[in-house]
N, C-alpha and C positions, 0 to 999 in steps of 0.2 A: 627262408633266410634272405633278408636284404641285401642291396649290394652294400661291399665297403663304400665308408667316406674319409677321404684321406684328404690332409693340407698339405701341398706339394712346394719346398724349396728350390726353384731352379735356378741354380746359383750357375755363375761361371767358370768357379772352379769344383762346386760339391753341389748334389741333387741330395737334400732331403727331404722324408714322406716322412709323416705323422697319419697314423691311425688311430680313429676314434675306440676311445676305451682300451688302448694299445701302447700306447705314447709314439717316440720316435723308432718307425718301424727298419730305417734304409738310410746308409750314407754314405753316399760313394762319388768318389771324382766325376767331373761331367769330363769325360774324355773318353774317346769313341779312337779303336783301331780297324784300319780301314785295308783291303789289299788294293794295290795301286791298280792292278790290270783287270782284276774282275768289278772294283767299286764294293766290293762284298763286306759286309764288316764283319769281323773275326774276335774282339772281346770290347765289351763295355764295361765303362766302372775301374775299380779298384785295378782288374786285371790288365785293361789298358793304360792306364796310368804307369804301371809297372816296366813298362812300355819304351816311354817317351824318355827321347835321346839315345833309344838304345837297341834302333828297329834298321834291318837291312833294306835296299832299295825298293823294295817289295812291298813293305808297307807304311801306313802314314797314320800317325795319331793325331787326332786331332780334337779340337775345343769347339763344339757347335754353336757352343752361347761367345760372345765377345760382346764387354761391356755391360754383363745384367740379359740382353736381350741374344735373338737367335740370328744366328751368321750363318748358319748351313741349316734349312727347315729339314731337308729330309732325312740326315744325320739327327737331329734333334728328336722325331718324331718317333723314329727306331730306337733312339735311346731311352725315351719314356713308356715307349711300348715295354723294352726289355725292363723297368726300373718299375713301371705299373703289374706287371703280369708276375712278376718275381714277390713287389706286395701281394696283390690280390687274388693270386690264381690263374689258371687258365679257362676257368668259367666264362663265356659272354652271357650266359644265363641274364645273371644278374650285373653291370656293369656299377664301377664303382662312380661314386658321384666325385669330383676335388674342387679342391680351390688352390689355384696359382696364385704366388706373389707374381708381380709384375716391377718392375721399380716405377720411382715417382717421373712421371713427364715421358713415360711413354709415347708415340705416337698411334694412333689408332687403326695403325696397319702392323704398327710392332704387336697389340694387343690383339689384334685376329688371328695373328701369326701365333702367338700361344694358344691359345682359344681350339684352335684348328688344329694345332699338332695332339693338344690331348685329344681331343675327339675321336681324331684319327688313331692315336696310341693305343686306344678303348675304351674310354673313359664315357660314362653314358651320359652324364651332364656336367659342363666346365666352367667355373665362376669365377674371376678374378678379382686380385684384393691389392691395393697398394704396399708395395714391400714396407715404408715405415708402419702403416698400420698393421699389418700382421705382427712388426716385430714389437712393438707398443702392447698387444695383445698376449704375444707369447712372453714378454719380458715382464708381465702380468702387472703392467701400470691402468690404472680407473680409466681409461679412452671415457666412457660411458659419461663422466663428470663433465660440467662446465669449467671445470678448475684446467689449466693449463697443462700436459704433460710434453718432456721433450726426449725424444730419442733419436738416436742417432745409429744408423745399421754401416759400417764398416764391413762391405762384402770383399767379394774376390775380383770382380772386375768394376766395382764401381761404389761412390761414398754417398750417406743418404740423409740429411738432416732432415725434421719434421716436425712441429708444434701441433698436437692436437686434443683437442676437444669435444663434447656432444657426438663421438663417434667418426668423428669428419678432420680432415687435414687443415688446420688456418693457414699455415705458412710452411713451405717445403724446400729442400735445394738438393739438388744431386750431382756431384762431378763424378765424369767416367775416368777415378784414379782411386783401384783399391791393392788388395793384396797383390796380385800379381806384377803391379807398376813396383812396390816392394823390390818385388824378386828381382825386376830390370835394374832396379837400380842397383843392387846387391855385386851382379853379375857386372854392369858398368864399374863401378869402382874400384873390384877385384882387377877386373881388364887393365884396367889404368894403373893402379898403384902397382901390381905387382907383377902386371904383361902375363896373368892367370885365364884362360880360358875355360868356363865351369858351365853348366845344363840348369835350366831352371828347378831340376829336381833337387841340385846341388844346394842352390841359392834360396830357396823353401827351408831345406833343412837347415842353413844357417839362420834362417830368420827366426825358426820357432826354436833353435834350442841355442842360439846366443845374442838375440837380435834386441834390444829395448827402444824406448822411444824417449827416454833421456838415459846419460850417464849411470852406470852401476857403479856401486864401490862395496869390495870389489869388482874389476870386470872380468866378466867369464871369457873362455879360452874354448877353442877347437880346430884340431887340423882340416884342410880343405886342401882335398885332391884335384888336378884339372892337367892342363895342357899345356905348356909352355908357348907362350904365341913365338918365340924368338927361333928355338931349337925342335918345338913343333913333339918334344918328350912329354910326358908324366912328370906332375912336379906337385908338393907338397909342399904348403904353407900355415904357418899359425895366423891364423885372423880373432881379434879379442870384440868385444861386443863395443867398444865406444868407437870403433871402426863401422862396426855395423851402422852405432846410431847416425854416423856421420854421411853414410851411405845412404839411409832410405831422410836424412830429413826432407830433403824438395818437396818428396811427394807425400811426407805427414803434411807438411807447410799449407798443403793444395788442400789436405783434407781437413784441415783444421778452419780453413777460407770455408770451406761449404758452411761450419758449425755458427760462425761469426755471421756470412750473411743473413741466417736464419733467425739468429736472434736479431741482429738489425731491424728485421721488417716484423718483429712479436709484438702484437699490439701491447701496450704495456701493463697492462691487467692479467694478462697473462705470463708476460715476463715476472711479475712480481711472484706468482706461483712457481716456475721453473726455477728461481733462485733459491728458494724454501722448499724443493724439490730434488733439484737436481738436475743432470742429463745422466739419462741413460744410457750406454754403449752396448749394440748386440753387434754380431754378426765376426767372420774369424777371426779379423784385422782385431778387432778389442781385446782379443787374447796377449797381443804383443802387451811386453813387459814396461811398466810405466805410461802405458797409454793415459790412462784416467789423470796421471798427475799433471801430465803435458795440456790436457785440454783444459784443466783445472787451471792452471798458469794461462794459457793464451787466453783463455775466454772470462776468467772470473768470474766463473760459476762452475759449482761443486759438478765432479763427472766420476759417475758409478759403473762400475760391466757388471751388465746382466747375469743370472745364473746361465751356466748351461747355455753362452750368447750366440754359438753356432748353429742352435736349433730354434734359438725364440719366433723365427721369419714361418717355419716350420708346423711348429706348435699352435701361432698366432692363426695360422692358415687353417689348417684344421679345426680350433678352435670358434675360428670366423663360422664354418660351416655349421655350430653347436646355436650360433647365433643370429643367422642367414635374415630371418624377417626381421630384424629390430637395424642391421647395420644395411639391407639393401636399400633402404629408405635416405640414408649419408652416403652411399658411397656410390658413385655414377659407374655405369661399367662395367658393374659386378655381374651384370649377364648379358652383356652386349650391347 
């Protein structure tokens, strides 16, 4: 029996693996709980998640990715070990082969830096793949084609436009402003308008269950529990969702500037495709409500969300690995 091959999401807020002949096997928060005085770590995943803001002096949760990329290697490396060994077993027999997204315009110490923590996680050979491409791939648009495709991955710590073709990237743009910059902003507003103090686990949950990215009509409603900054009590407030949209636009605004320079610098042969196309939306941010019609507006061109857009980066990954001689030929990097 072979090793597994797995496509590995390493997102900044969720880690997902795709196994071949499997689908998406694993999805769990990239947040790692930590004891202060041994450095020991004590739950990965979902469990640590469950966690955060609500941990005594003792211990420390924490996010080893910031931005797409890795801010703490050895925190990171432990977390892939626990997230690899939980897919594949605890066999070294056979070590599982993967393929990591990366995001676009890494630098080539960021990319060693993943390369090297799965290695070290146990992975027996590691190949890297452009986060728009993989999500291209799992969003299951033609890459293959000389025909233009355009997708766009709205992740957790960073935004990704991309134009590609013949397997290869034409034109790409990435700002480090995704879901997470959401929730800052979410938690800023509250602070302000209503001297509320609330956790980012608070400000998540206001995003995915009243959060849009234009006006609703109706707008939805839900209480939000937090802190009184004044009297420093427990206080509850109703916040309705055209509150929300009015909260995170800055940072649609920043993500919207990634979509626009991208198409600015598309050759125009291509452009003419992506308008008779589309853009594509993956990644969690595309879930928010009215996404597509907002980019549709700003950009004047048609914007679809991917099925199933939290796994496409995932799947595409995996899927890469189904394909490995035809795309190591377009894509630089993919082994070092």
């Amino acid at each position: 029996m072979p090793g597994k091959e797995l496509g590995i999401d390493l997102g900044t807020v969720n880690v997902l693996v795709y196994a071949r002949g499997q689908g998406v096997v694993l999805q769990e928060p990239s947040v790692v709980a930590i004891s202060v005085e041994e450095r020991k770590i004590i739950a990965v995943g979902e469990e640590a998640r469950a966690m955060l803001g609500r941990t005594p002096g003792t211990l420390e949760v924490v996010r080893p990715l910031r931005d797409g990329v890795i801010a703490n290697y050895t925190v990171t490396e432990r977390m892939l070990r626990y997230f690899i060994r939980k897919v594949a077993g605890r066999s070294w027999l056979f070590k599982p082969r993967v393929m990591i997204s990366v995001p676009y315009g890494v630098t080539s110490v960021e990319r060693r830096a993943v390369r090297e923590a799965a290695l070290d996680a146990g992975a027996g050979r590691a190949h890297l793949i452009p986060e728009p491409l993989a999500a291209a791939i799992g969003a299951g648009l033609p890459v293959d084609t000389p025909a233009g495709n355009m997708v766009v991955d709205l992740g957790g710590g960073a935004s990704e436009a991309a134009v590609l073709a013949m397997n290869g990237i034409v034109v790409a743009h990435s700002v480090r402003v995704g879901g997470l910059r959401l929730d800052e902003a979410i938690i800023a507003y509250i602070r302000r308008k209503y001297n509320l103090l609330i956790g980012q686990p608070t400000a998540e949950e206001v995003k995915i269950r009243i959060g849009s990215a234009l006006p609703l009509d109706p707008p939805l409603k839900m209480e939000v529990q937090g802190r009184d900054q004044v009297t420093g009590l427990p206080r509850i407030v109703t916040l309705n969702s055209d509150e929300v949209t009015e909260a995170i636009a800055e940072p649609l605004t920043a993500m919207i500037g990634v979509i626009k320079a991208v198409l600015e610098r598309t050759p125009p042969e291509l452009a003419s495709d992506i308008i008779e196309r589309g853009i594509a939306l993956v990644g969690g941010t595309a879930l928010l409500r009215k996404i597509d019609e907002l980019v549709t507006r700003e950009t004047g061109v048609p914007a679809w969300v991917a099925e199933a857009p939290m796994a496409c980066v995932a799947i595409g990954a995996g899927k890469a690995l189904e394909q490995y001689e035809v795309l190591r030929r377009s894509v630089p990097d993919m082994d070092g």
